[in-house]
N, C-alpha and C positions, 0 to 999 in steps of 0.2 A: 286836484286829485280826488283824495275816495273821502265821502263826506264823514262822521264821525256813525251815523245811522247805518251806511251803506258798509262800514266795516262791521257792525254788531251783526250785521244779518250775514256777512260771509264767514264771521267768526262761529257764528250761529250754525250756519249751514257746515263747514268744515269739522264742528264736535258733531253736530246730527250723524255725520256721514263715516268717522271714527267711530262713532258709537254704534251703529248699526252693522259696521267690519268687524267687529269686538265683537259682537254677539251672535254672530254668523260664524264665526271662526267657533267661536266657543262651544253652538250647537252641533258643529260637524268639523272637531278637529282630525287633520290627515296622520296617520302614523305611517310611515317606512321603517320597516324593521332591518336592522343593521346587518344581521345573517340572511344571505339569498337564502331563496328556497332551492334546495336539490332536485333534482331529477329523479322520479320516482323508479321501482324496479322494474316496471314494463314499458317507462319511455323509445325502448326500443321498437315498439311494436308501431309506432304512430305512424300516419296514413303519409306520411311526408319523404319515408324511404321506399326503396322499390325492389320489388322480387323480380328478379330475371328469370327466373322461371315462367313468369305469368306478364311479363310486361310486354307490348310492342315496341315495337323498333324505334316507333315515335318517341313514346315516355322515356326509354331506355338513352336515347339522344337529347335528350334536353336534360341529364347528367353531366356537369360539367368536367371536360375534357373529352368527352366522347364520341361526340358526332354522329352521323348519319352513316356512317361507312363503319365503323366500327360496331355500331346498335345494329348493324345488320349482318356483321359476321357473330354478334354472339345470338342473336334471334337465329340464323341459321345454323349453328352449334347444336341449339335446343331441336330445333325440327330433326335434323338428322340423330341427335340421341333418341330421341323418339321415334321415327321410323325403326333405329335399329333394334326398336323394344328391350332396352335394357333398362333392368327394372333397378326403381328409386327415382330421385328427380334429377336432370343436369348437372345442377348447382347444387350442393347440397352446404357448400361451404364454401366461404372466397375464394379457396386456392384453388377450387374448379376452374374458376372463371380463368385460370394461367392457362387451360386448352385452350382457350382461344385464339389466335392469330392477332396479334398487336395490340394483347395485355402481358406486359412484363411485370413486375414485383414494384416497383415503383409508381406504374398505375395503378395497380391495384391496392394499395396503400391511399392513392387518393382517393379510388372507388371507395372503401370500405364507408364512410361517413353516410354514403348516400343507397347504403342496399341492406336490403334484409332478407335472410335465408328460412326458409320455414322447412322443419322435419315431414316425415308422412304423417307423424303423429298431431302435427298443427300448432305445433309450441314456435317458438320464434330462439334461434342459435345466430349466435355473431359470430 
């Protein structure tokens, strides 16, 4: 088995290698704080939701639940609120988006998470 020399030197190596954990930990202990951090007051604003006012049909379909056929009846919504020049944006607030043709209260409830409505004045309304 293990000679009496060949244990001193792995007993050896094994405190070297605790010792050197030991002091690295020591230099750069990790703290996690028990409290999450919350979500700030303008998290709403972040680039990860999407204005249907301004989005293509594409972005607007990679919303989950909505598809290709429905990101293009609400992109077509907007085009023809616009031709008909009436003034303010589309959407100015989720429950717009209920003109559209196969959004009910129920999608639009799951929509909400993933859209953001901006005023004329350029503030961000949920």
């Amino acid at each position: 088995m293990w000679t009496p020399s060949q244990r001193r030197v792995l007993i050896g190596l094994l405190f070297a290698l605790a010792t050197y954990l030991g002091f690295r930990y020591w230099l750069n202990p990790r703290y996690v704080p028990d409290v999450p951090v919350s979500a700030g007051e303008r998290a709403s604003e972040l680039l990860d939701r999407i204005d249907p006012n301004t989005a293509d049909a594409t972005t607007l379909a990679a919303i989950p639940g909505v598809g290709e056929g429905l990101a293009g009846r609400i992109v077509e919504y907007r085009d023809q609120f616009q031709r008909d020049r009436r003034p303010g944006a589309p959407f100015d607030r989720p429950e717009d988006l209920l003109k559209v043709r196969g959004i009910g209260v129920s999608m639009l409830e799951s929509l909400k998470p993933y859209l953001i409505f901006r005023t004329d004045r350029g503030a961000a309304a949920k």
